[in-house]
N, C-alpha and C positions, 0 to 999 in steps of 0.2 A: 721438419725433416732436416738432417743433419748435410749440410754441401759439400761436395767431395772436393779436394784439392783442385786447383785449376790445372798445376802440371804434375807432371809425374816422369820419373827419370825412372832408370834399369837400374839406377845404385841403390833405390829408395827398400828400405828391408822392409817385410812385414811381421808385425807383429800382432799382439791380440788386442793389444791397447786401441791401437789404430783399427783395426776390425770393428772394435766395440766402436770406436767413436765413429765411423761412419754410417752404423747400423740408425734407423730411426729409432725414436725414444719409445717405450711401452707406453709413455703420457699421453702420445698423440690419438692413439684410440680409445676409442670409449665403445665397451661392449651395450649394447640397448637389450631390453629386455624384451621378448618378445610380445606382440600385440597377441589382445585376445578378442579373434572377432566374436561377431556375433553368432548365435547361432541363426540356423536357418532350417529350424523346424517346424512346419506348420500347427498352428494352434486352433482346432475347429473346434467351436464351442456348441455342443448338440441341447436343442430344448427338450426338456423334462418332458418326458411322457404323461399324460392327463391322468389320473388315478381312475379306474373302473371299477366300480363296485362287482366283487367276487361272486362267480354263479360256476358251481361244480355240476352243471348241468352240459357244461360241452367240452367235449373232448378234444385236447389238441393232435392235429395230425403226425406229430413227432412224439412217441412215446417217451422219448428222453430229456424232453423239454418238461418242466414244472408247469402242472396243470392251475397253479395258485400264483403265476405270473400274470403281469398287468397285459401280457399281448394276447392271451389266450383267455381269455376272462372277459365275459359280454354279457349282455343281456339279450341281445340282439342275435336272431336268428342266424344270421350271417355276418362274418367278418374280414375284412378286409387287409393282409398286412404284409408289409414292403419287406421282403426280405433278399436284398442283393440284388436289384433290377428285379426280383421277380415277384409274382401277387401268391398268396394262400391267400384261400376260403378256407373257412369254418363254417361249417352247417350244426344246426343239433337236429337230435334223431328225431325222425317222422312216430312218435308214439302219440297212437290213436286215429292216423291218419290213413284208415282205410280206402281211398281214390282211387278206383284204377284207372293207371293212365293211359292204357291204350296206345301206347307209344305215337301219343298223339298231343298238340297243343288243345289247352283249354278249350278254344272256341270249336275247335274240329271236331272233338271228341266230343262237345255238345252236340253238336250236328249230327254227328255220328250215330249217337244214343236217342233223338229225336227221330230220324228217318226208324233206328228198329223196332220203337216203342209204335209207330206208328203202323209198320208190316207187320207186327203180330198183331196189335188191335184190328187188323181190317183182313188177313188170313186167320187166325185162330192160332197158326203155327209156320215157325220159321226154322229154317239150318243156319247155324253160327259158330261160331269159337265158343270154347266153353268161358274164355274171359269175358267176350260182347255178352253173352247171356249173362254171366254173373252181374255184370254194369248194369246192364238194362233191367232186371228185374225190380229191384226199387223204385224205377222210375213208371213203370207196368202200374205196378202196386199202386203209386200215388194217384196215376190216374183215374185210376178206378176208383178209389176213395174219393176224390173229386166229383167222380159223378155220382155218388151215393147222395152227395149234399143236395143235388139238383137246382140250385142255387143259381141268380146270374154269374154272382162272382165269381165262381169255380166253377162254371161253363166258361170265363171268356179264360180263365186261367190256363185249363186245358187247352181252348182256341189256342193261345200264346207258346204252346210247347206240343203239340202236334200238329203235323204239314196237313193235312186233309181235314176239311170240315166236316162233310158227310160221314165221316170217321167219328170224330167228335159229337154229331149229335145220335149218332145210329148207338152211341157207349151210354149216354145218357138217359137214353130211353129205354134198350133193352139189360139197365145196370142191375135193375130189382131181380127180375126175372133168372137171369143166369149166376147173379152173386150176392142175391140178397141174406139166402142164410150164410154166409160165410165172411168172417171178420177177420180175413189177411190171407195170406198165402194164396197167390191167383194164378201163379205160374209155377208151373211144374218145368223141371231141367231136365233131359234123359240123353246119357252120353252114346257117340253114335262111334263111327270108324276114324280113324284121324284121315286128313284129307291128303289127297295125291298132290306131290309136287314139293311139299314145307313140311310134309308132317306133321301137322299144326291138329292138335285137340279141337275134335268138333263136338258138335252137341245138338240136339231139338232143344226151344224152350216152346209152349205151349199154354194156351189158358183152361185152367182147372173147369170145368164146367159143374 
């Protein structure tokens, strides 16, 4: 930088010479180019999704998702998948799976169909829903066929899935007799009044004699 005079008097003229030469030189600076940071964009590197072999047997819950995508594509009954904190299932459809459920867990609804199978075999006839009848008649049915064997086996079988044993051996002994000509159909349905309170469909089931 250029030093200004030490004195300076009132007489001293100005002019542009003396201007310029006290101004600093343009040499002294030096303009830098500007840095260029980094960035600071996060880089997440996601792992490749496993390839599932393609089954157009199940349907994705989002019709507007690609049913021949690797998320919606299983084998597997059910599926499981992350989508933004949150889970979808996939289920595929219940074809052939006549169960009724009784609005009931497996084990209950055994239970369930156990105690009726057993108050019709030991009244002749019960009042029920027309769903508990529809349940129950198959398993009626089995019994009885059970006892036609007269078999130990299918004596302790029956023991194993009806509460009463006097129940059980009284089917065994009078099976010939009440069902011997007849090869299926052992209960009769007959729909009654729906019941007070739910309106819930009621019904007799009964055995055919």
């Amino acid at each position: 930088m250029a030093a200004f005079p030490s004195t300076w008097s009132s007489t001293t003229t100005w002019s542009m010479s003396s201007l310029r030469s006290s101004l600093p030189s343009s040499s002294s600076y030096t303009v830098q180019p500007p840095r260029h940071l980094p960035s600071r964009r996060l880089r997440i590197s996601l792992p490749e999704p496993n390839p599932i072999p393609s089954f157009l047997g199940l349907a994705p819950l989002n019709p507007l998702l690609s049913l021949t995508s690797v998320e919606f594509t299983s084998f597997k009954p059910a599926k499981k998948i992350g989508n933004g904190g949150r889970l979808l299932q996939i289920y595929a459809m219940r074809h052939g799976r006549k169960v009724p459920k009784l609005n009931r867990p497996p084990d209950q609804r055994r239970a369930l169909l156990r105690g009726l199978t057993t108050q019709l075999l030991t009244h002749g006839r019960i009042c029920t829903t027309r769903a508990r009848a529809r349940g129950m008649r198959k398993w009626v049915d089995k019994m009885i066929t059970l006892a036609k064997d007269r078999s130990l086996h299918k004596r302790r079988q029956a023991l194993s899935f009806i509460y009463d044993k006097q129940t059980v051996h009284a089917l065994f002994a009078e099976v010939d007799e009440r069902f011997g000509d007849r090869n299926g159909g052992y209960t009769r349905i007959i729909r009654t009044l729906p019941r007070r309170g739910d309106n819930a469909p009621m019904a007799f089931i009964e055995l055919v004699c």
